[in-house]
TIMARKE-230943 format. One record per atom (N, C-alpha, C): residue in three letters; y, x, z. Coordinates in steps of 0.2 Angstrom, whole numbers, plus 5000, padded with zeros to 4 digits. Atoms other than C-alpha are relative to their C-alpha. Layout:
N
ALAYXZ ...
***
This chain:
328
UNK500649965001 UNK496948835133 UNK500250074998 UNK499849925003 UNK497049035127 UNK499450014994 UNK500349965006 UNK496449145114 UNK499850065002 UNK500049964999 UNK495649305117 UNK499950064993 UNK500049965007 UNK496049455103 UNK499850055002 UNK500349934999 UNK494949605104 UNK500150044995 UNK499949935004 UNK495349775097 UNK499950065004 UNK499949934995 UNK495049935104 UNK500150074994 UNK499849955004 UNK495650045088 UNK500550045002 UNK499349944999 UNK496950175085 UNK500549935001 UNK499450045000 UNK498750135086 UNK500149954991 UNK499950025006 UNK499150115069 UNK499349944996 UNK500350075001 UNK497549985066 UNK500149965003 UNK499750044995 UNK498149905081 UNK500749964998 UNK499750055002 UNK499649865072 UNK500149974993 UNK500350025008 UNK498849825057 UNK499749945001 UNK500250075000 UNK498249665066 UNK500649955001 UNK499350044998 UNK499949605072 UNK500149934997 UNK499950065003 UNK500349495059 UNK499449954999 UNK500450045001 UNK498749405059 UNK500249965009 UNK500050004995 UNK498849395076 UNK500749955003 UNK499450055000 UNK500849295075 UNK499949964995 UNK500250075003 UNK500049185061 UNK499749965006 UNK500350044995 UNK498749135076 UNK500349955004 UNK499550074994 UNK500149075087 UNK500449974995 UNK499550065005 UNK501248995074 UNK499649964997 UNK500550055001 UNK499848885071 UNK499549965005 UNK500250024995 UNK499348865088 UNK500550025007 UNK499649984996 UNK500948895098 UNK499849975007 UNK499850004992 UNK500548815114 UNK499250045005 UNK500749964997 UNK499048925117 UNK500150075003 UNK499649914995 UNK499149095130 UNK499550034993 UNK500249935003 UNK498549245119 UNK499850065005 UNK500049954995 UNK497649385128 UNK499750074995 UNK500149925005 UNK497349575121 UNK499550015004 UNK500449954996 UNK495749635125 UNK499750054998 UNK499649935004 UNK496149805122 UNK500350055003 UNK499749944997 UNK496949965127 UNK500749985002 UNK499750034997 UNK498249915139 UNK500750034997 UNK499449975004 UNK499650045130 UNK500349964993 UNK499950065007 UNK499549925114 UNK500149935004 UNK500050094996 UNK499349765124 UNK500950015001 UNK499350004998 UNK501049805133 UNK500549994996 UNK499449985006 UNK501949855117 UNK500149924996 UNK500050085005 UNK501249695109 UNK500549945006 UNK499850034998 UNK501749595124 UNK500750015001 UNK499250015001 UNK503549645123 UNK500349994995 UNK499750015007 UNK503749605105 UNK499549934998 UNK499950075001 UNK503149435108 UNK499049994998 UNK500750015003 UNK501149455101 UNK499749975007 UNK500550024996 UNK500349425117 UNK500249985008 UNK499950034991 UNK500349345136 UNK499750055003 UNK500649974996 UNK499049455144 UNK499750064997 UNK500549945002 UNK498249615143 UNK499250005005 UNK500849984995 UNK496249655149 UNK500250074995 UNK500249925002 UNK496049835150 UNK499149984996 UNK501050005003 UNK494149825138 UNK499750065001 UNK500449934998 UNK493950005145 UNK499849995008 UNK500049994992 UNK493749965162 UNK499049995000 UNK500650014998 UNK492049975169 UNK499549915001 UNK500250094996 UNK492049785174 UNK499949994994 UNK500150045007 UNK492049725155 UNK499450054998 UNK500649975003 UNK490449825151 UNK499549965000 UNK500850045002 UNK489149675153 UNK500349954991 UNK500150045009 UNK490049615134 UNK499850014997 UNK500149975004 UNK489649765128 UNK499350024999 UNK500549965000 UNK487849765131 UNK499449925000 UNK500450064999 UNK486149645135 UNK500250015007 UNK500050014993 UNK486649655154 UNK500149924999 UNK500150084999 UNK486649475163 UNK500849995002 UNK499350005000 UNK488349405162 UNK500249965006 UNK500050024992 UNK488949395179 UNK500549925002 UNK499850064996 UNK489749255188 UNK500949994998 UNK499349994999 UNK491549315189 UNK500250024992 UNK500049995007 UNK491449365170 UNK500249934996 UNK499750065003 UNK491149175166 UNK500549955003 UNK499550034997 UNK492549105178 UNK500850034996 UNK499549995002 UNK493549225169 UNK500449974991 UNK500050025006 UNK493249165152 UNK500049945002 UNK500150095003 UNK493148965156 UNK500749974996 UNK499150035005 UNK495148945149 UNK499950024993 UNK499949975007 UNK494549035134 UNK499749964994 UNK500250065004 UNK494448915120 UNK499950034992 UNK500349975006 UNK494349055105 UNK500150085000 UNK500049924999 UNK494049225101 UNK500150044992 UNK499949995005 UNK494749345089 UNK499650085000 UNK500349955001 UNK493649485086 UNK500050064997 UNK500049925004 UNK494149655078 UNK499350034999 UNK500749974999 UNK492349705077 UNK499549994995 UNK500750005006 UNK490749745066 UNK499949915002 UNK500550054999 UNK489749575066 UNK499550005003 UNK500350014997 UNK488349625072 UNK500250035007 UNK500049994994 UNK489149685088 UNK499849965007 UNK500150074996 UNK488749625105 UNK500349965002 UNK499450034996 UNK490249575111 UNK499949914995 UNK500050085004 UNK490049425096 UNK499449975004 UNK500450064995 UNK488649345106 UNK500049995004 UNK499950034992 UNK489249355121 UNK500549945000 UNK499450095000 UNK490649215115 UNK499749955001 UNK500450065000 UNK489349095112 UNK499749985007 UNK500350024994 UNK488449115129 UNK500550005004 UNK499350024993 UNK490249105138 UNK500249944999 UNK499850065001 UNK490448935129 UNK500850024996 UNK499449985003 UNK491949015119 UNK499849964992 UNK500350035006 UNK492048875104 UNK500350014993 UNK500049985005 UNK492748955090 UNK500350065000 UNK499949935000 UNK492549135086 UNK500350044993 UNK499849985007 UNK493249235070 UNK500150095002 UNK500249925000 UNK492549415069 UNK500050014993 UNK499949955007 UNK493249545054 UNK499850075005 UNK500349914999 UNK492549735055 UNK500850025001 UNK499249964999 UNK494149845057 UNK500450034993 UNK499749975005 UNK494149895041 UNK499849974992 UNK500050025005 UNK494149815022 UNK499450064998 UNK500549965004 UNK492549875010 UNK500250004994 UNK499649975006 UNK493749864996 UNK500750015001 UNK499249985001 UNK495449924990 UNK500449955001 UNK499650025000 UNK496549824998 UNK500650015006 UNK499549964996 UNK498149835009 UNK499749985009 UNK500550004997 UNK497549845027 UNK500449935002 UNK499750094999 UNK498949685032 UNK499649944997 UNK500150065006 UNK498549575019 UNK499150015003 UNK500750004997 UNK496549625025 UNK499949955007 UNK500150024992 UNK496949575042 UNK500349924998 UNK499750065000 UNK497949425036 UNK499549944996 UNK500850035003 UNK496349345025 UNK499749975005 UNK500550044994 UNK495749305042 UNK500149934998 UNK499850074999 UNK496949145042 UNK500349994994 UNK499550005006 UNK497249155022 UNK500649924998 UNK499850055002 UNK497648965021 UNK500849985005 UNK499450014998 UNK499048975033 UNK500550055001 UNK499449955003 UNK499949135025 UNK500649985000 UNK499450035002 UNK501249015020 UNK500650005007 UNK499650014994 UNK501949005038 UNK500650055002 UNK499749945000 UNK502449185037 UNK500650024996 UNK499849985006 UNK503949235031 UNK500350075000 UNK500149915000 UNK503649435036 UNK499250024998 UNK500949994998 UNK501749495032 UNK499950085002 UNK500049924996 UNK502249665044 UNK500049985007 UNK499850014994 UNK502349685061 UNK500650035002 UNK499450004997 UNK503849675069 UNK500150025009 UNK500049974994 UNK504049795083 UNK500650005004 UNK499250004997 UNK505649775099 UNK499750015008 UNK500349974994 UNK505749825115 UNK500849985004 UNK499450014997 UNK507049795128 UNK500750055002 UNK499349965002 UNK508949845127 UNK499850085006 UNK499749964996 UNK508749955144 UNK499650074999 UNK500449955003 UNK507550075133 UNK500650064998 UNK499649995006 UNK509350105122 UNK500250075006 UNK499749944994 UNK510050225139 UNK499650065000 UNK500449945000 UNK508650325140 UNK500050034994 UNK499949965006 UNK508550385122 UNK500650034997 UNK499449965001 UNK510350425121 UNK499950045003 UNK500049934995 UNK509850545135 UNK499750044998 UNK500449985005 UNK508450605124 UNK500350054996 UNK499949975005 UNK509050635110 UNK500850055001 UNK499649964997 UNK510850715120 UNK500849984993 UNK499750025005 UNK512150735106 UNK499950024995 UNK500149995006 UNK511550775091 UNK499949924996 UNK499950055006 UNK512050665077 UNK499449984995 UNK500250015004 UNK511250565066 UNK499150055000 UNK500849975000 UNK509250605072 UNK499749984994 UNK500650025004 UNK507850615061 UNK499350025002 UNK500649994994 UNK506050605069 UNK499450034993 UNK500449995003 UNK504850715063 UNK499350005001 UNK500850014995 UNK502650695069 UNK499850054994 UNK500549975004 UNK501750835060 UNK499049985002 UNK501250005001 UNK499950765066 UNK499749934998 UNK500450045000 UNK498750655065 UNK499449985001 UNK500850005000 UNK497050585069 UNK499450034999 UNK500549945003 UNK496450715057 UNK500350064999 UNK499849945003 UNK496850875052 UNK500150014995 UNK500150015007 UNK496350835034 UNK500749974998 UNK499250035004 UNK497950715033 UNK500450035002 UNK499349955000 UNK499150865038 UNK500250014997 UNK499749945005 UNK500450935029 UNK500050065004 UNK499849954997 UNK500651105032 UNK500650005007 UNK499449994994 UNK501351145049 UNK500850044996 UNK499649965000 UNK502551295042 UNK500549944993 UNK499550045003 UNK503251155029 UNK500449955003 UNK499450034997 UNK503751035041 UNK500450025004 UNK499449954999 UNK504651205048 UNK500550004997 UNK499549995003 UNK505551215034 UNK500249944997 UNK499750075001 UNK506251035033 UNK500249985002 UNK499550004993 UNK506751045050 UNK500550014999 UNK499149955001 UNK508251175044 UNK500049974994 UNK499750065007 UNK508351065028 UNK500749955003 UNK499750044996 UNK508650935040 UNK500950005005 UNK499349954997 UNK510051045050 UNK500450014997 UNK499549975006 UNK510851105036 UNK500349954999 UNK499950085002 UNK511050925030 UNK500549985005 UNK499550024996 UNK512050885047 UNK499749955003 UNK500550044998 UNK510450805053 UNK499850045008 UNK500549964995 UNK509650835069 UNK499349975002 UNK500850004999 UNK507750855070 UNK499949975007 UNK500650044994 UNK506550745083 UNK499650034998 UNK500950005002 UNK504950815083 UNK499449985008 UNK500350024995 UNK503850725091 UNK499250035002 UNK500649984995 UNK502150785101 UNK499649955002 UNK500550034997 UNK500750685105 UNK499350025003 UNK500649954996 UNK499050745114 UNK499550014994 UNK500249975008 UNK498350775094 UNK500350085000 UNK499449955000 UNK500050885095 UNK500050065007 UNK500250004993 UNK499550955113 UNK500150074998 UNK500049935000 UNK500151155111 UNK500450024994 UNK499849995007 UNK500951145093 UNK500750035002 UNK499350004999 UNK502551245092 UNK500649954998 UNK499650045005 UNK504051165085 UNK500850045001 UNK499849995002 UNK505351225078 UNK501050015004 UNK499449964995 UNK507151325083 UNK500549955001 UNK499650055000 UNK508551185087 UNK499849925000 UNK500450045000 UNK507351035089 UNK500149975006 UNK500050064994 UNK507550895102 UNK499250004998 UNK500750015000 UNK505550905106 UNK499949945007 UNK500250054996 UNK504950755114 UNK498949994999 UNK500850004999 UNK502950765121 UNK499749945002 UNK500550064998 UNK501750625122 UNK500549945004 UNK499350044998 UNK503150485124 UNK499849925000 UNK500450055000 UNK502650325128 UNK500349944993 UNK499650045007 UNK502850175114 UNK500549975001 UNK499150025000 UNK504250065120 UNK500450064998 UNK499449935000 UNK505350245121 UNK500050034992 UNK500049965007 UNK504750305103 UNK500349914995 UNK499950045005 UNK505050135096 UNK500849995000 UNK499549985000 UNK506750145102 UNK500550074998 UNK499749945002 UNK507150315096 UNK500049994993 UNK499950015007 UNK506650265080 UNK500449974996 UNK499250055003 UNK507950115080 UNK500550044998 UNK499549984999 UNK509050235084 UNK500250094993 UNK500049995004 UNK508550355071 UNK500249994991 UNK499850025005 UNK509250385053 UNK499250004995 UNK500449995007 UNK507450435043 UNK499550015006 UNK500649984996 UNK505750475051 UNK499550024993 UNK500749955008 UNK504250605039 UNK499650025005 UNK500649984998 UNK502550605044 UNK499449984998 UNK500650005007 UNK500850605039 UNK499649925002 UNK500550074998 UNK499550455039 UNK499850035006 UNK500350014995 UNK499450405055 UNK500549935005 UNK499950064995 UNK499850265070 UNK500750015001 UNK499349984998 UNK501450355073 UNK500549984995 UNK499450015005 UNK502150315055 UNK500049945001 UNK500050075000 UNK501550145056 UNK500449985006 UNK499650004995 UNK502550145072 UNK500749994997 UNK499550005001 UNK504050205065 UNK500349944993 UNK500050075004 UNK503850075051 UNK500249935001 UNK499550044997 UNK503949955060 UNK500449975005 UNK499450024998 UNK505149975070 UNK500550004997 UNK499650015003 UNK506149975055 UNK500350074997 UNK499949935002 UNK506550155053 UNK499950044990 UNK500149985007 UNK506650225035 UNK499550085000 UNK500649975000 UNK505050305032 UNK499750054993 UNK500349995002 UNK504350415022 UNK499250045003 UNK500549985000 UNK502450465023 UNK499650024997 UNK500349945004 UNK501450605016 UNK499149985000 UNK500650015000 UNK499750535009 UNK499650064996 UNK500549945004 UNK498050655002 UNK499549975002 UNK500750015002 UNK496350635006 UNK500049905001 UNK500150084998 UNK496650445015 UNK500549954994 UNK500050055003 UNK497050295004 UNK500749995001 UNK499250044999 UNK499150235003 UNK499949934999 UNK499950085003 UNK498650064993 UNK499649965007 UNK500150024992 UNK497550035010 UNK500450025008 UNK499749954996 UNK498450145022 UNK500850025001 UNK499150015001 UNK500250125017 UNK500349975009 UNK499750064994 UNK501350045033 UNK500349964995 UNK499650065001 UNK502149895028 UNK500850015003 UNK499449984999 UNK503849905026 UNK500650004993 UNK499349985007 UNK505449895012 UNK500150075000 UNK499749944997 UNK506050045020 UNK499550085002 UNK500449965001 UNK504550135018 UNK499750044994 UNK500149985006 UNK503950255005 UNK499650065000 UNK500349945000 UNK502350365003 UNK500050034992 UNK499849935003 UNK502250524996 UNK499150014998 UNK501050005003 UNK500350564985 UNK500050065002 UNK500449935002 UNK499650744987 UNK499350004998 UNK500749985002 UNK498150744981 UNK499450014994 UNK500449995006 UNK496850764966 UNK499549964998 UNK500250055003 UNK495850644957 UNK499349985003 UNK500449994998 UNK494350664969 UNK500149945007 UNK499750044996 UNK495450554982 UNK499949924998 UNK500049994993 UNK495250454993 UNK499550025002 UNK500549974997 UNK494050545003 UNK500049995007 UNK500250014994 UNK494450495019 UNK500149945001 UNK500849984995 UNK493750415031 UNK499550014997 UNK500850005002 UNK492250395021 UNK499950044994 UNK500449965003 UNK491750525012 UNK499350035003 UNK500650004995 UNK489850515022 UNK500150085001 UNK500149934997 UNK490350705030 UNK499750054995 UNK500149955006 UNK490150765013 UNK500650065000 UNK499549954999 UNK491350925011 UNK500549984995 UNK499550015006 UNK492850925000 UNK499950044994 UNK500249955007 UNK492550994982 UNK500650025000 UNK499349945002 UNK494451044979 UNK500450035007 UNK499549964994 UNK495151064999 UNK500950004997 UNK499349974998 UNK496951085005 UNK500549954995 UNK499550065005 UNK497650914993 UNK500750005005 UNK499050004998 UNK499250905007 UNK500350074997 UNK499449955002 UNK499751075001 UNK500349994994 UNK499850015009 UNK499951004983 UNK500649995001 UNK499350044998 UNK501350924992 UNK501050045001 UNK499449934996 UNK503151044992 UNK500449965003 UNK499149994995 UNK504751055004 UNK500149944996 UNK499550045004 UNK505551004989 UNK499949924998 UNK500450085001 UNK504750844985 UNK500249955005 UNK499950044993 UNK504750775002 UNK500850005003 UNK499250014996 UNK506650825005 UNK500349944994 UNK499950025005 UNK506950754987 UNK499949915001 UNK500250074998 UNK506350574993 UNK500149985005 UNK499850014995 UNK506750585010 UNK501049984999 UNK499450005002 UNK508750605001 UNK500249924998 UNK500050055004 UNK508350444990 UNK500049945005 UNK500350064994 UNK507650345005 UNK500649985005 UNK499349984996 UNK509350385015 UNK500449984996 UNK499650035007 UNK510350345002 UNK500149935001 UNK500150075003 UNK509750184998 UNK500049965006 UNK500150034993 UNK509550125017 UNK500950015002 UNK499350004998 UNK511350165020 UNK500449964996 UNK499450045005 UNK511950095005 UNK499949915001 UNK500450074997 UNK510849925011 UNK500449995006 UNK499849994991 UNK511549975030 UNK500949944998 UNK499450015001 UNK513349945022 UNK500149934995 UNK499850095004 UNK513249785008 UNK499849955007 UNK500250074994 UNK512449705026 UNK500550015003 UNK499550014993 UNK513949745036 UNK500649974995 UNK499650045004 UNK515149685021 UNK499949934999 UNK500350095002 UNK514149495018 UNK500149985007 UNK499850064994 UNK514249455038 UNK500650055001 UNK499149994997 UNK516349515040 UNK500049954997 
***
């Protein structure tokens, strides 16, 4: 039989379900898993083991789930293997009733987002509280295949010891200053580092900084490989840190209006960074009310962020090295 797991969020809520999603199969290992879902995510998932199948959920074709239309023929031949459904979705959506008229017998619909303070993992992991215990990571663990490792040496060229920097994100609101993560680049440099800055279509015009390996809109396999290969990554709330998170990458990430105790990546090797004033969190939900104080990332200095970015490095190396001294 199969499962089908629907999501159509960002990257970073997308892998905010992961781990719920490798409890499912470790509790029902002989069952296919399908992502129906944005096909960029699916693939990523199915090469780190979360999923057998992708459906595109944007394609034209899947629009009678999403509606009262009459559920065509080839709709229910496609679902007859389908024996559960995992729903990323409000409750009252349609999609949740069209399970029960496709004959899909056990469904289990969460909204995408906690209504209280809690971490978004542990949120997603609540689905299956009672069989937590099977897990002995509650992150997602992201990999991708060796012949990724050639290309990213090509990338990155010869600069030693990279460190990937993403100035954007979803919002504006959760930016640090552009001109700071300028000057943390040539931190970076000085240091005997060499800056990644990464670009994505948020990023779509953004300059970036003099000595910079600039890599634009990069697919996820290639960035999750870059970041294996990287020594640190600094960016703000968004899908890209949780990216770099789990791939294992020593992270820090620059939080303000949005929430860290929900919003943090999962990770040891992670560490946010607070800007903001006591009016936070403010995002997402602050009903499009305006900010009474504005500009909370700028609370955030250079120095702060190089200052922890130091610590984080440090202490991942000093980790890197008692592990290569227990297995000699």
């Amino acid at each position: 039989m199969a499962t089908i797991v629907y999501h159509i969020g960002a990257l970073g809520d997308f892998l905010a379900v992961l781990p719920a999603v490798k409890l499912w199969r470790l509790v029902h290992p002989l069952d296919k898993t399908i992502l129906l879902g944005k096909p960029a995510f699916g693939e990523l998932g199915k090469l780190s083991g979360y999923f057998d199948d992708v459906w595109d959920a944007q394609r034209a074709a899947w629009s009678w789930l999403f509606s009262t239309a009459p559920v065509p023929e080839q709709g229910r031949q496609k679902f007859a293997g389908i024996a559960a459904a995992i729903l990323f979705t409000a409750t009252d959506a349609p999609i949740v009733g069209r399970m029960s008229e496709l004959g899909v017998r056990d469904v289990y619909v969460q909204p995408p987002f906690p209504l209280e303070r809690i971490p978004i993992y542990a949120y997603h992991l609540s689905l299956f509280q009672r069989h937590v215990y099977l897990l002995d990571d509650f992150g997602p663990s992201i990999s991708v295949p060796a012949s990724y490792a050639t290309i990213a040496r090509d990338i990155l060229g010869a600069g030693k010891n990279p460190v990937a920097l993403h100035p954007g994100s979803g919002s504006a609101k959760k930016n640090w200053p552009l001109c700071r993560f300028f000057s943390l680049a040539e931190r970076i440099k000085k240091r005997g580092f060499s800056p990644l800055w990464l670009r994505g279509p948020a990023e779509e015009g953004l300059p970036a900084p003099d000595g910079c390996v600039v890599l634009d809109n990069a697919e996820l396999p290639m960035l999750v490989r870059l970041f294996q290969s990287c020594r640190g990554y600094i960016g703000n709330d968004s899908g890209i840190s949780h990216l770099a998170a789990a791939a294992g990458c020593p992270s820090i990430v620059l939080f303000g209006p949005s929430d860290p105790l929900v919003w943090k990546p999962y990770g040891a090797k992670v560490r946010a960074l607070l800007a903001r004033p006591g009016c936070a969190p403010c995002h997402p939900n602050n009903n499009g009310k305006p900010c009474p104080v504005g500009g909370c990332m700028e609370r955030l200095s250079v120095d702060e962020v190089w200052e922890a970015f130091e610590r984080l490095v440090t202490v991942s190396e000093l980790s890197r090295r008692a592990a290569r001294v227990d297995n000699s």
